[in-house]
N, CA, C and O atoms as CSV, one atom per row, in Angstrom:
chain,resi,resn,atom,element,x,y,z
A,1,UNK,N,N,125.401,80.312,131.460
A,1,UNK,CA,C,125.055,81.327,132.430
A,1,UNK,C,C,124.737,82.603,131.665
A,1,UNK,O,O,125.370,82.748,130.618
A,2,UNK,N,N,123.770,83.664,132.039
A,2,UNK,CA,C,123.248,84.449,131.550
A,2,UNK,C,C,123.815,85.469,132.414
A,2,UNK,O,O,123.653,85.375,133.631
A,3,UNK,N,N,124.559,86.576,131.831
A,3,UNK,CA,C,125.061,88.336,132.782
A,3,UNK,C,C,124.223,89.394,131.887
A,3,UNK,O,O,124.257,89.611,130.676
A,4,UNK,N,N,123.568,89.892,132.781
A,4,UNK,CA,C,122.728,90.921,132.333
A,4,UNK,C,C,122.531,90.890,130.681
A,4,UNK,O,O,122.916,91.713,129.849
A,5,UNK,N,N,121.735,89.551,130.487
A,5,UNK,CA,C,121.069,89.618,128.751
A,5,UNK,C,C,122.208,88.856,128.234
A,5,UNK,O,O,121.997,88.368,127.124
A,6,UNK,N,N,123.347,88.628,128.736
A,6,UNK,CA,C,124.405,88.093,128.175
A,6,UNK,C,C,124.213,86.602,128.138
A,6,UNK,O,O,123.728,86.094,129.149
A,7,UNK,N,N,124.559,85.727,126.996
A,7,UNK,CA,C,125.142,84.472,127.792
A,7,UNK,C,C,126.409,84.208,127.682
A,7,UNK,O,O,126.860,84.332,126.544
A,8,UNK,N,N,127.204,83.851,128.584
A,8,UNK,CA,C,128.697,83.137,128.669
A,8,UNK,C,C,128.633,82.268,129.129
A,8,UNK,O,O,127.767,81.893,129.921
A,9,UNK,N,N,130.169,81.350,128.480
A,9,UNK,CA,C,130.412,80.222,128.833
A,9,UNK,C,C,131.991,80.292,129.369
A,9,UNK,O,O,132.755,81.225,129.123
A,10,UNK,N,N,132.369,78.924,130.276
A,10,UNK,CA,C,133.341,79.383,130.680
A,10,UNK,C,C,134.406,79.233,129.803
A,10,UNK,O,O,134.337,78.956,128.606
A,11,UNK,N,N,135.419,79.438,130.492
A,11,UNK,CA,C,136.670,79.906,129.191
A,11,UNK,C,C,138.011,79.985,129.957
A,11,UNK,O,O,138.062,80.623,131.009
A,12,UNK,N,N,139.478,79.134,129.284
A,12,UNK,CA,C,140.572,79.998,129.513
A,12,UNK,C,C,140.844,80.941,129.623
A,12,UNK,O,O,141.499,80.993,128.582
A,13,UNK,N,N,140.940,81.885,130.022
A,13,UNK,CA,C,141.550,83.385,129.950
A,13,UNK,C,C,142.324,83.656,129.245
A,13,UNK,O,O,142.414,84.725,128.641
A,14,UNK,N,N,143.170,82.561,129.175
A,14,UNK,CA,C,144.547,82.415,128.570
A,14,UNK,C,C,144.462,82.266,126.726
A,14,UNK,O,O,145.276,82.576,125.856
A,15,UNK,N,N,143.478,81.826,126.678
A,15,UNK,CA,C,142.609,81.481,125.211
A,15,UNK,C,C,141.846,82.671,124.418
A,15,UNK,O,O,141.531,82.753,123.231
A,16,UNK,N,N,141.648,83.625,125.579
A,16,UNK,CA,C,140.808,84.981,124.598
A,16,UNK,C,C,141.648,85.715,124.074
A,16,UNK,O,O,142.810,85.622,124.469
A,17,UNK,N,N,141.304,86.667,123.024
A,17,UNK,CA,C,142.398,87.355,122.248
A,17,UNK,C,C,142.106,88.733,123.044
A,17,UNK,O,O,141.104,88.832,123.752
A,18,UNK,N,N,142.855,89.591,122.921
A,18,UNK,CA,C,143.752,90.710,123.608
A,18,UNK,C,C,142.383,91.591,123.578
A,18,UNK,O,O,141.916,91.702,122.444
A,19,UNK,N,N,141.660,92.230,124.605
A,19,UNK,CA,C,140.648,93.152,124.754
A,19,UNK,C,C,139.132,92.361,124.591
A,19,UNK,O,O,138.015,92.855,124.440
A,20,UNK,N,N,139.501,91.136,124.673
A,20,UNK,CA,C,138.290,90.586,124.437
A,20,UNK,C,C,137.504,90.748,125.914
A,20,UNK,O,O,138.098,90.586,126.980
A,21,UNK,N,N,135.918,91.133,125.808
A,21,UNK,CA,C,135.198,90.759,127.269
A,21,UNK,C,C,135.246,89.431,128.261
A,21,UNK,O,O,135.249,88.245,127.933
A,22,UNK,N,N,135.278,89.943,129.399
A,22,UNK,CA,C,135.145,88.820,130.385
A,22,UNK,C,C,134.506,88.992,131.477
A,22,UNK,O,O,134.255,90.154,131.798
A,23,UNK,N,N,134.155,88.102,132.175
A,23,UNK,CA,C,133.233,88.269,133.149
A,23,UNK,C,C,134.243,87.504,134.143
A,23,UNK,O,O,135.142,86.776,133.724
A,24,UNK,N,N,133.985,87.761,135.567
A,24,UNK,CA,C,135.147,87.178,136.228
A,24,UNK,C,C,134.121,87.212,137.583
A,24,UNK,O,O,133.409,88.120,138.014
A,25,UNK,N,N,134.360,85.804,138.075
A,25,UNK,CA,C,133.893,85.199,139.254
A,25,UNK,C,C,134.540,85.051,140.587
A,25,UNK,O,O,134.972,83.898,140.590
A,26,UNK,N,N,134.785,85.530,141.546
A,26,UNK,CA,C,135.852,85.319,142.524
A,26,UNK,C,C,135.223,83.814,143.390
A,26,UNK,O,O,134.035,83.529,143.541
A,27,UNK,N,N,136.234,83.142,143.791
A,27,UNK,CA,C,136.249,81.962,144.573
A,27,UNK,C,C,135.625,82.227,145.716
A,27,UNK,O,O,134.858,81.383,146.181
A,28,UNK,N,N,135.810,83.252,146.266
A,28,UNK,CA,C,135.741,82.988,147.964
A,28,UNK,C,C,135.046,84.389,148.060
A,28,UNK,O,O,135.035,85.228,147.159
A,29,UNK,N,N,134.553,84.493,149.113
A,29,UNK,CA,C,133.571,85.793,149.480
A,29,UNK,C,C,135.001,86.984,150.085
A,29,UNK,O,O,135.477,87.078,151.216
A,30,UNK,N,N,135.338,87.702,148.884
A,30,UNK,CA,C,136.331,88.309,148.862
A,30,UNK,C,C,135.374,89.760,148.902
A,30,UNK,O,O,134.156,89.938,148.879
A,31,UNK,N,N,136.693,90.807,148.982
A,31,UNK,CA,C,136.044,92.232,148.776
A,31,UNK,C,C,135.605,92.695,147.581
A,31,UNK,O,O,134.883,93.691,147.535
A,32,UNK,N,N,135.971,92.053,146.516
A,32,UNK,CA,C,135.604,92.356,145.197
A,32,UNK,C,C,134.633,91.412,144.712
A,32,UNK,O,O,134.768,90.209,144.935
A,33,UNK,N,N,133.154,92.124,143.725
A,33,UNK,CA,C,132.100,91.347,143.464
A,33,UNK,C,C,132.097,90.885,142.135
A,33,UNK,O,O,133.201,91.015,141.606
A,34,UNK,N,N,131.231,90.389,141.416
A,34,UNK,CA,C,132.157,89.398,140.114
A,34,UNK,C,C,131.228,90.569,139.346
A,34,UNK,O,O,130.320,91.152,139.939
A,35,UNK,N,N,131.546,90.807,138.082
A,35,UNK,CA,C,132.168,92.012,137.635
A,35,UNK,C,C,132.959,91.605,135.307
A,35,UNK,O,O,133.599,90.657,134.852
A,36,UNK,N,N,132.476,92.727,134.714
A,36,UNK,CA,C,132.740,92.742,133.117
A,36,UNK,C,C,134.181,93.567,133.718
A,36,UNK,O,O,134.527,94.323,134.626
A,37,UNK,N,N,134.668,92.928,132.664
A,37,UNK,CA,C,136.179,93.434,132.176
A,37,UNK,C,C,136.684,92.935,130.704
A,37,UNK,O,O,135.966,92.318,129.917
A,38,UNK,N,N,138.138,93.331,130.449
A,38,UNK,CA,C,138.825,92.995,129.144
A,38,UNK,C,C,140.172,92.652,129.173
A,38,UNK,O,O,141.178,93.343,129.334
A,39,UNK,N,N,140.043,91.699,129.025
A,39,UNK,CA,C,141.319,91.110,128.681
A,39,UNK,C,C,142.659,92.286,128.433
A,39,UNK,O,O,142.499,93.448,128.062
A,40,UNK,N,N,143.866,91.680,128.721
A,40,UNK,CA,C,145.185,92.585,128.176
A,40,UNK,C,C,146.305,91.618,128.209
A,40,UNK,O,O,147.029,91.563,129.203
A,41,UNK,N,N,146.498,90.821,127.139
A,41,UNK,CA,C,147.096,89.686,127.537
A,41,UNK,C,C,148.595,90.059,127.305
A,41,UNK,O,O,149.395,89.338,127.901
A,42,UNK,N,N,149.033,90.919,126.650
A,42,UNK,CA,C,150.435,91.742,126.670
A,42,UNK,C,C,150.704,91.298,128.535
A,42,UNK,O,O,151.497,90.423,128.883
A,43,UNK,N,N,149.887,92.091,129.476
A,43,UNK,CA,C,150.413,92.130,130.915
A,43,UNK,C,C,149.972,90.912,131.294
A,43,UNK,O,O,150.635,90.340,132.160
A,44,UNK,N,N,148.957,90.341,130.833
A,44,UNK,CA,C,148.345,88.702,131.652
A,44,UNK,C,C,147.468,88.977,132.578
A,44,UNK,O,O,147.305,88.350,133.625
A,45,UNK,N,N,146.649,90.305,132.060
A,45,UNK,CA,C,145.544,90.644,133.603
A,45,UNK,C,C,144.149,90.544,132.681
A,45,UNK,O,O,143.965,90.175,131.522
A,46,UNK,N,N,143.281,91.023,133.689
A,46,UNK,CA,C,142.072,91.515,133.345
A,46,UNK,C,C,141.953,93.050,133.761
A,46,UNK,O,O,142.541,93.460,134.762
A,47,UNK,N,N,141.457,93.582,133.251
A,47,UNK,CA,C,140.868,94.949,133.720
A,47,UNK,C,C,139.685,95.372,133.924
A,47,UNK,O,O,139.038,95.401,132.877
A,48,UNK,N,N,139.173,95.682,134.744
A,48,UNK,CA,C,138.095,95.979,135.665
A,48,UNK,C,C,137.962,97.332,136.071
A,48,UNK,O,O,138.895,98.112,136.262
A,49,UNK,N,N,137.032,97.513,136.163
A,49,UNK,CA,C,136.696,99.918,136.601
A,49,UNK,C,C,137.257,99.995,137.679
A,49,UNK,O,O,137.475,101.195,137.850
A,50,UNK,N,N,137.774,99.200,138.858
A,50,UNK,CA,C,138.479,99.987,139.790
A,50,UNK,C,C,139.709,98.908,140.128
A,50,UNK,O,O,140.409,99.102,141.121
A,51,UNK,N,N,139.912,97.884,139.346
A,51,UNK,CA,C,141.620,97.911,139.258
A,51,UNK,C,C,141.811,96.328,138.198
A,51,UNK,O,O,141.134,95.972,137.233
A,52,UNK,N,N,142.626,95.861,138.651
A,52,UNK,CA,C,143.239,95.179,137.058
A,52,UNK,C,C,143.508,93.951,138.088
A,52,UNK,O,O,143.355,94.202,139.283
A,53,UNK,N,N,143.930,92.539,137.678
A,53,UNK,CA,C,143.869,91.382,138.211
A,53,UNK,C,C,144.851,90.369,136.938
A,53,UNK,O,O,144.779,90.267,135.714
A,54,UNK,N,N,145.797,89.709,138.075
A,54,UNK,CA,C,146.886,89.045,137.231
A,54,UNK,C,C,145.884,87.628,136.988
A,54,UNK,O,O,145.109,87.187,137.836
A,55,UNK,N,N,146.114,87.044,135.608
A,55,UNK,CA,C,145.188,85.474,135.425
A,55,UNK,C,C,145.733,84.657,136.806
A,55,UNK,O,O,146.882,84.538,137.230
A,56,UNK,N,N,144.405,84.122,137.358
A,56,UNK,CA,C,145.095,82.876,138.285
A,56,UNK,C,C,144.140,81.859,138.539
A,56,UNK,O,O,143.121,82.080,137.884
A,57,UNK,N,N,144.068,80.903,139.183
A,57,UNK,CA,C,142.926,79.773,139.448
A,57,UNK,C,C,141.924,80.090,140.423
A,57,UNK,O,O,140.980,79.342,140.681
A,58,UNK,N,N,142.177,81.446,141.082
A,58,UNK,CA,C,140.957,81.451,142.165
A,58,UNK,C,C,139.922,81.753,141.115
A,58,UNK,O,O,138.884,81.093,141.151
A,59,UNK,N,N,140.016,82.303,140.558
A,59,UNK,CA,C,138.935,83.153,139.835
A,59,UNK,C,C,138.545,82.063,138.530
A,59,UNK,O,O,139.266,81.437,137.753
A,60,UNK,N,N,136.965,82.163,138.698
A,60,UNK,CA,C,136.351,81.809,137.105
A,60,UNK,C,C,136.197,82.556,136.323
A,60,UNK,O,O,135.752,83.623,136.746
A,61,UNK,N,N,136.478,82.460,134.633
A,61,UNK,CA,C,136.355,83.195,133.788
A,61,UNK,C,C,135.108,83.237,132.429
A,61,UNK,O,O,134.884,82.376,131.578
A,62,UNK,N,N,134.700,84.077,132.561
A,62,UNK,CA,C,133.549,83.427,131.515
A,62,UNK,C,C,133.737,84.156,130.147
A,62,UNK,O,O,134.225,85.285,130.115
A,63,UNK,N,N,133.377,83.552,129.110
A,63,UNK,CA,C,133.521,84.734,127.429
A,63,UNK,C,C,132.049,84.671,126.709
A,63,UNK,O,O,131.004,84.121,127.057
A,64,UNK,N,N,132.361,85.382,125.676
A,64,UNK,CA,C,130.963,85.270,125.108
A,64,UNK,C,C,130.940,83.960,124.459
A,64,UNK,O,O,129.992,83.178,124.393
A,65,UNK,N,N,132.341,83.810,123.902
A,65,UNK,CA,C,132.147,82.416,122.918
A,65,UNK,C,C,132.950,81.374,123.785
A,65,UNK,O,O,133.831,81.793,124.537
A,66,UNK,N,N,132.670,80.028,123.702
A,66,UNK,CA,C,133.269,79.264,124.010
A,66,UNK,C,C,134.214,78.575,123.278
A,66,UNK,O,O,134.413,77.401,123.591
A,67,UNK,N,N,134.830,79.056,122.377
A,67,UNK,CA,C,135.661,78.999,121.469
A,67,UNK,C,C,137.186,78.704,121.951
A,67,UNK,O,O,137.422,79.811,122.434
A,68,UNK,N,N,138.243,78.045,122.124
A,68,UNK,CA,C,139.458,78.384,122.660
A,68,UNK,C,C,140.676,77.574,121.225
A,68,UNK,O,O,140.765,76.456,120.716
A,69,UNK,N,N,141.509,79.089,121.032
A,69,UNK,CA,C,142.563,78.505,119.732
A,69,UNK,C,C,143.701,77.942,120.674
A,69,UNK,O,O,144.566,78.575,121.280
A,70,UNK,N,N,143.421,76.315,120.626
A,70,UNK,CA,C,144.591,75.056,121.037
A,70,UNK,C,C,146.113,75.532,121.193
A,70,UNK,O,O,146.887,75.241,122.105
A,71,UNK,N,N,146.401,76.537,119.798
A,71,UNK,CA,C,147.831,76.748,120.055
A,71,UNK,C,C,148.169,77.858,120.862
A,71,UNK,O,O,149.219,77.743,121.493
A,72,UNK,N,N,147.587,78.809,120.979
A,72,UNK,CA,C,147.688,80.245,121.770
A,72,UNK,C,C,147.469,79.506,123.299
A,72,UNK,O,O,148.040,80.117,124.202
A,73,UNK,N,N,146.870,78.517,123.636
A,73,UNK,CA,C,146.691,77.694,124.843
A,73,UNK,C,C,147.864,77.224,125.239
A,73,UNK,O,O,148.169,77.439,126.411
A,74,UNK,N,N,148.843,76.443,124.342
A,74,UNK,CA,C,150.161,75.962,124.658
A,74,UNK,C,C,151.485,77.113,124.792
A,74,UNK,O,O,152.646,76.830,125.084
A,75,UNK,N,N,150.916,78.511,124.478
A,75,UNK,CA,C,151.990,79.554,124.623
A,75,UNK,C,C,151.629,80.385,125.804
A,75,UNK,O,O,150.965,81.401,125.602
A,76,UNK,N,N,151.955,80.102,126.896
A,76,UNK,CA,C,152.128,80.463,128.234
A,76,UNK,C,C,153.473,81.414,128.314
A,76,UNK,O,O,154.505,80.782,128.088
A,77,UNK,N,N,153.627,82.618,128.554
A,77,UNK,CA,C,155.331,83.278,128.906
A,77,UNK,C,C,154.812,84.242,130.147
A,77,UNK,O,O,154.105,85.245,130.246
A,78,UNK,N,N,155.618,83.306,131.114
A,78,UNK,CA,C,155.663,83.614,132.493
A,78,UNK,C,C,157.089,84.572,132.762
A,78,UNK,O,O,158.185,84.199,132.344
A,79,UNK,N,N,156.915,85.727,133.444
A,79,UNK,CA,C,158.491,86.499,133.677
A,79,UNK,C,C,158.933,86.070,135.010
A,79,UNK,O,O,160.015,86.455,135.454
């Protein structure tokens, strides 16, 4: 998929490193439109210009690279 000149592919969220770009897709015809942000994986969100979003399954995530490091995948810490 191509975002303005961009191409991304999709991606764990959980897999990008800390401030990395993302593009984020919402599931359902919600109030919010899909939209660049950056990662903050300290909190487990995305950040976006008018507010921030915890990782979850509604949402698709896209990166520049399709790259994902296997072990940072198996380290999940849920509070």
């Amino acid at each position: 998929m191509v975002v303005n000149g961009v191409e991304v592919h999709p991606v764990d969220v959980r897999c990008l490193e800390d401030m990395a770009p993302v593009y984020i897709v919402f599931g359902n015809n919600g109030v919010f439109s899909s939209q660049w942000g950056i990662v903050d994986q300290n909190r487990q969100v995305t950040i976006h210009k008018d507010f921030t979003i915890s990782f979850n399954e509604r949402c698709k995530y896209y990166g520049i690279t399709e790259e994902c490091d296997k072990q940072k995948k198996a380290v999940i810490v849920q509070f």
